[in-house]
C-alpha positions as CSV (number, residue, x, y, z in Angstrom):
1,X,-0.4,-16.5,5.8
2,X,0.8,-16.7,9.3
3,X,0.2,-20.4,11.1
4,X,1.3,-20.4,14.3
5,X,3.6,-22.9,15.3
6,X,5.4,-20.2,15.8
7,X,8.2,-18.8,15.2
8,X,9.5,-17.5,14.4
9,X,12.3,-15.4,14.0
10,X,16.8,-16.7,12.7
11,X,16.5,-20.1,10.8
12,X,13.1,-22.3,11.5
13,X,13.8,-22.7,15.0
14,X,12.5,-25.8,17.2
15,X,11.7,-24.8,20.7
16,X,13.9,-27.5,23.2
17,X,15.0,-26.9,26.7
18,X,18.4,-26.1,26.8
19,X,19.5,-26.8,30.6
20,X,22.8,-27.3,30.6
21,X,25.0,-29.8,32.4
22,X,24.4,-29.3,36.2
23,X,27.2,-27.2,37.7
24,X,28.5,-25.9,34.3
25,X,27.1,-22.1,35.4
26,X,28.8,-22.6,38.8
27,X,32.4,-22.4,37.3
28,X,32.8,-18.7,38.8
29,X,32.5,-20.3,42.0
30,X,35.1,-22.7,41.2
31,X,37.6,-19.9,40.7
32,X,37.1,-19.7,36.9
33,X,37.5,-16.1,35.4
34,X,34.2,-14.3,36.0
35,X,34.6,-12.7,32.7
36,X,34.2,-16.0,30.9
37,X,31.6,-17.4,33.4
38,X,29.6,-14.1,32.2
39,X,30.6,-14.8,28.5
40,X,29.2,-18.1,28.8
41,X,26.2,-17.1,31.0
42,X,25.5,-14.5,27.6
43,X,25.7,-17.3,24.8
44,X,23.2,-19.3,26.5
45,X,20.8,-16.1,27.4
46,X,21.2,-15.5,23.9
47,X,20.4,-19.0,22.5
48,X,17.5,-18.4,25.3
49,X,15.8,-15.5,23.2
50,X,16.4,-16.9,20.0
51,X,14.1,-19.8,20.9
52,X,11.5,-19.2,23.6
53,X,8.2,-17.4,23.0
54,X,8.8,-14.0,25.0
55,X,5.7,-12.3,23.7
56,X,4.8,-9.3,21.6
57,X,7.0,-7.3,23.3
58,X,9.9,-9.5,23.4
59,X,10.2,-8.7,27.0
60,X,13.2,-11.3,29.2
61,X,11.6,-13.0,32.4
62,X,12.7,-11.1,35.4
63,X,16.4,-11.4,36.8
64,X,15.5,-13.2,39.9
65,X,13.8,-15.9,37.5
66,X,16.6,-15.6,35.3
67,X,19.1,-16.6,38.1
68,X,17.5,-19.6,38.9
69,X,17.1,-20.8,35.0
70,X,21.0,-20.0,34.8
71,X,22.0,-20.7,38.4
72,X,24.3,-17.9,38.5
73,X,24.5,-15.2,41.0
74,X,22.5,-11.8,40.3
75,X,25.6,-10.1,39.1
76,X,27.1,-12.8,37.0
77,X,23.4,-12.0,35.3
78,X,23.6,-8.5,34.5
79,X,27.5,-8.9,33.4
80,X,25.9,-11.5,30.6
81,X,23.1,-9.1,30.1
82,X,25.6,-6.1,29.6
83,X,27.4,-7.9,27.2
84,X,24.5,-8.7,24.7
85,X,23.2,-5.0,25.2
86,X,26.7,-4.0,23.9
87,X,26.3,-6.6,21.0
88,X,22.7,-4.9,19.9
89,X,20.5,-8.0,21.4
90,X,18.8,-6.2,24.6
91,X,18.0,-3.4,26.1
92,X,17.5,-2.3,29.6
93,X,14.0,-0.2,30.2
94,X,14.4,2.0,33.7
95,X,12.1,-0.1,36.1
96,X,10.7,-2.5,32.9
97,X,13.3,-5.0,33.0
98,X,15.3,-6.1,29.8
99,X,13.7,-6.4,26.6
100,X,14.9,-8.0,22.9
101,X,16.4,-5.1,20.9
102,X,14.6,-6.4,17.7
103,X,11.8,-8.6,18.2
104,X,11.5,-11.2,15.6
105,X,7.8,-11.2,13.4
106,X,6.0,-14.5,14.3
107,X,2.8,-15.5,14.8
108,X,1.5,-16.9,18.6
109,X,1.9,-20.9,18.6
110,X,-1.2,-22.6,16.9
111,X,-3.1,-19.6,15.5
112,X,-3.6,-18.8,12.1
113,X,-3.3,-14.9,11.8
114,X,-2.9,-12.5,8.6
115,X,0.0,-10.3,9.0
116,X,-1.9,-7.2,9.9
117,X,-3.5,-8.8,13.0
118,X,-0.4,-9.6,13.9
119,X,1.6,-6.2,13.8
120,X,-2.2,-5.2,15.2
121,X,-1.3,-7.3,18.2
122,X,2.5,-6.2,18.6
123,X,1.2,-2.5,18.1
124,X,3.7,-2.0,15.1
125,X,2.3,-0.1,11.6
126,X,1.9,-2.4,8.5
127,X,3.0,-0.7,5.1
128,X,2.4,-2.2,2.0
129,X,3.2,-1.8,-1.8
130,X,1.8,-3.9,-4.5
131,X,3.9,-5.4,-7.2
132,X,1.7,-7.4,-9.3
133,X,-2.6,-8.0,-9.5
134,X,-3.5,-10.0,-12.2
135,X,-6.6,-12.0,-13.0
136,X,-5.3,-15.2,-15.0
137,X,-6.2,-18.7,-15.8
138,X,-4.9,-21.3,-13.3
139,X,-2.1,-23.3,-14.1
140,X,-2.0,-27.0,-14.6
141,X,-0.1,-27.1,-10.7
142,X,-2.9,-24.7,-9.1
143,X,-6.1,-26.5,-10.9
144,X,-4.6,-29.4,-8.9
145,X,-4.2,-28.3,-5.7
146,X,-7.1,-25.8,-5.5
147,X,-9.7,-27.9,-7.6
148,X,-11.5,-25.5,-9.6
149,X,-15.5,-25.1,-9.8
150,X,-16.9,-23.7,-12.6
151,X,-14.1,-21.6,-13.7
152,X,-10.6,-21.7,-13.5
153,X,-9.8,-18.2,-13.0
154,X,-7.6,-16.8,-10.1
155,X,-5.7,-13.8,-9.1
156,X,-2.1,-13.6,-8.6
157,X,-1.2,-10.8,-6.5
158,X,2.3,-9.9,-5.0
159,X,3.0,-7.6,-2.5
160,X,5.9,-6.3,-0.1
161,X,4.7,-5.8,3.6
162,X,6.9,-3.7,5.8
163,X,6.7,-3.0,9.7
164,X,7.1,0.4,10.4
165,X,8.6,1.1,7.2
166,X,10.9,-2.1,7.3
167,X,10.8,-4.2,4.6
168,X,10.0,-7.8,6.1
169,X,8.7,-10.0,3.5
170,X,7.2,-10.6,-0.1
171,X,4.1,-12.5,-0.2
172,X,3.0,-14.1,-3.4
173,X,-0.4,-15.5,-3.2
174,X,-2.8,-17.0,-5.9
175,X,-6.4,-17.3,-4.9
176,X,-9.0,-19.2,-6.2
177,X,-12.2,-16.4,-7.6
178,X,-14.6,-19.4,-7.8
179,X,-14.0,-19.0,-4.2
180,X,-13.9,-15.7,-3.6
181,X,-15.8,-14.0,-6.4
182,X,-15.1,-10.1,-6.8
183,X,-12.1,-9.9,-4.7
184,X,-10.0,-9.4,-7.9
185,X,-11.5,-5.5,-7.6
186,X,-10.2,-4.6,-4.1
187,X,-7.6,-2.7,-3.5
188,X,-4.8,-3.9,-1.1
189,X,-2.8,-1.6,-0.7
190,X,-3.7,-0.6,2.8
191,X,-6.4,-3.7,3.3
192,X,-6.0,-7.4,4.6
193,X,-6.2,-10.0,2.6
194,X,-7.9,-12.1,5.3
195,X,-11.0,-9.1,5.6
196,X,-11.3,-9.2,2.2
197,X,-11.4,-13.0,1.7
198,X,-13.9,-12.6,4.2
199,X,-16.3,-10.0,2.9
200,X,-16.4,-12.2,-0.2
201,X,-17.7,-15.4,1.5
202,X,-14.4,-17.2,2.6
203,X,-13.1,-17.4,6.2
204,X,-9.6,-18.8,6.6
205,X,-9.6,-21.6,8.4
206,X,-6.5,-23.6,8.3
207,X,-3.4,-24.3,6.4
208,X,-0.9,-26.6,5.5
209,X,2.6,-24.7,6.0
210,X,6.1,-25.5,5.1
211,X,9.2,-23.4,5.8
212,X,12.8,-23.8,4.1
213,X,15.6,-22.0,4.1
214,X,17.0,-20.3,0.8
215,X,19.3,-17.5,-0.8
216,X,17.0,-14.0,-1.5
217,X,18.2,-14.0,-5.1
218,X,16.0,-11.5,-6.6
219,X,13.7,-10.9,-3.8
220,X,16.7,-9.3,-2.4
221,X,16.3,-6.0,-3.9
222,X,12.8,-6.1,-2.9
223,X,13.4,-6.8,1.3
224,X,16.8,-4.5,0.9
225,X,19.1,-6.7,1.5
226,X,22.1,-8.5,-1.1
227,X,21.2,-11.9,-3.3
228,X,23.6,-14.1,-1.5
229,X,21.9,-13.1,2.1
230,X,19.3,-16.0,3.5
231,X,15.8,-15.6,3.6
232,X,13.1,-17.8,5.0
233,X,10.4,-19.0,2.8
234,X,7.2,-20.1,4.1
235,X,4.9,-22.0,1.4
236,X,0.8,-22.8,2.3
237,X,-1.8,-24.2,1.1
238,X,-5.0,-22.4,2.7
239,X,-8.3,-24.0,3.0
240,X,-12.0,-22.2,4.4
241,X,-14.7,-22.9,6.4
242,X,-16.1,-25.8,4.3
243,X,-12.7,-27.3,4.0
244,X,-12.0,-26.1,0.8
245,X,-8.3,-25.4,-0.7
246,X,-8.8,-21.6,-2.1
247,X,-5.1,-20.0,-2.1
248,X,-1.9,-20.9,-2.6
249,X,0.7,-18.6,-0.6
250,X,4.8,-18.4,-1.0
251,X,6.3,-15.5,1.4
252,X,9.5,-14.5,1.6
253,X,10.8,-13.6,5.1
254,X,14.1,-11.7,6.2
255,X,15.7,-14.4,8.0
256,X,16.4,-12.2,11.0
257,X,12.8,-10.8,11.1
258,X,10.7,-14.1,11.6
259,X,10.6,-17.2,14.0
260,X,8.8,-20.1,13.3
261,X,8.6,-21.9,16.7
262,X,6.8,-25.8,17.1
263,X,6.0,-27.7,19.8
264,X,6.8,-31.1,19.0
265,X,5.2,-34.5,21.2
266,X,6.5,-38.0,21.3
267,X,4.3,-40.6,19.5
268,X,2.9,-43.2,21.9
269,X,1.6,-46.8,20.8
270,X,-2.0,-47.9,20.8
271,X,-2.8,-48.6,24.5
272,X,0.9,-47.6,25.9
273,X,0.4,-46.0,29.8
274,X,2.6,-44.0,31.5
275,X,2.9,-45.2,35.0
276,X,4.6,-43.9,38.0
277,X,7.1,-45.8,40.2
């Protein structure tokens, strides 16, 4: 499942403000070598795309907005931008503006999407083959955590999802039947899981989601790339509209496909104000 604190993208990435020390763009001006002030100018447009939200279409705020973020002239811009289109980060759209070459899967911040929505939303085809759909009893760790009623039956199904014909991750899930009764019959090779949840009396409604970092090991093969290459693996505990835990998810994301992205806020004490002086 896809909770949005997005992002993202790529390791889990925290969205911060990186401004960076005041006059450290204006170097150029200084008489530094423009080809390093442009260098420069490209590692932070780069850190730039890696963690800001720029949409489903991964499109870069316009130059003139990008100068002022930067403060650097219009020029010592598109010298930074040229140099990350060489690299295979941007591209440059005729009267569009500049765009991210690959824009990493993630849900929009606080939204709880399945994956086919999203693609839906970015206008990109979902492809999906599936592994494994077997109707089992729980284990001891799932009768736990999803608190069975009446039986303890659940189905296990695996399945690789692709974006236009891209492997991106491989989504285990285990559902609770006693909560959604008869959904062990679909077929899900072409159909959400969240539709059929819901045409079996359970609405997702929120989920508890925790993303690590790990080798792809064997899922490897399955996403296409080598054992020892990272992956991001998000694990959730999904509850309905009553409140009630019915699946447990573990999805394996391509590292450079997905960006988990959070905004975080400072605790404040009982009765603290802010006040202006």
């Amino acid at each position: 499942m896809y909770p949005a604190d997005e992002g993202l993208p790529n390791t889990a990435t925290i969205s911060v403000s990186n401004a960076a020390p005041s006059g450290a763009t204006n170097a150029g001006a200084n008489g530094s070598n423009p080809s390093r002030l442009a260098e420069a100018v490209a590692e932070r447009l780069l850190l730039f795309i890696q963690t800001e939200d720029l949409g489903s279409a991964g499109r870069l705020p316009p130059e003139r907005v990008l100068c002022e973020r930067f403060d650097v002239s219009r020029s010592t811009l598109r010298k930074a931008l040229t140099h990350l289109a060489a690299e295979g980060h941007v591209t440059s759209a005729p009267q569009s503006g500049w765009f991210i070459s690959a824009v990493p899967y993630g849900p929009p911040p606080r939204q709880l999407l399945s994956f086919t929505e999203m693609a839906r939303r970015r206008g990109l085809s979902v492809q999906t083959r599936v592994t494994r759909s077997v109707t089992r009893l729980a284990s001891h760790e799932e009768r736990q955590r999803l608190q069975p009623k009446r039986t303890d039956l659940v189905l296990e199904l695996e399945r690789i999802r692709s974006l236009e014909g891209e492997p991106i991750c491989v989504e285990r899930s285990v559902i609770a039947l006693w909560q959604a009764p008869g959904i062990e019959d679909e077929d899900f090779t072409d159909r959400s899981l969240y539709a059929a949840l819901e045409a079996h009396g359970t609405a997702p409604s929120r989920s508890d989601f925790v993303i690590s970092a790990a080798l792809a090991g064997s899922v490897g093969e399955l996403l296409g790339i080598a054992a020892e290459e990272p992956v991001l693996v998000g694990e959730e505990l999904s509850y309905n509209q009553h409140g009630s835990p019915f699946m447990l998810s573990t999805a394996n994301y391509k590292a450079n496909a997905y960006r988990f992205l959070a905004t975080l806020t400072a605790p404040r004490a009982a009765g603290e104000r802010h006040s202006m002086t």
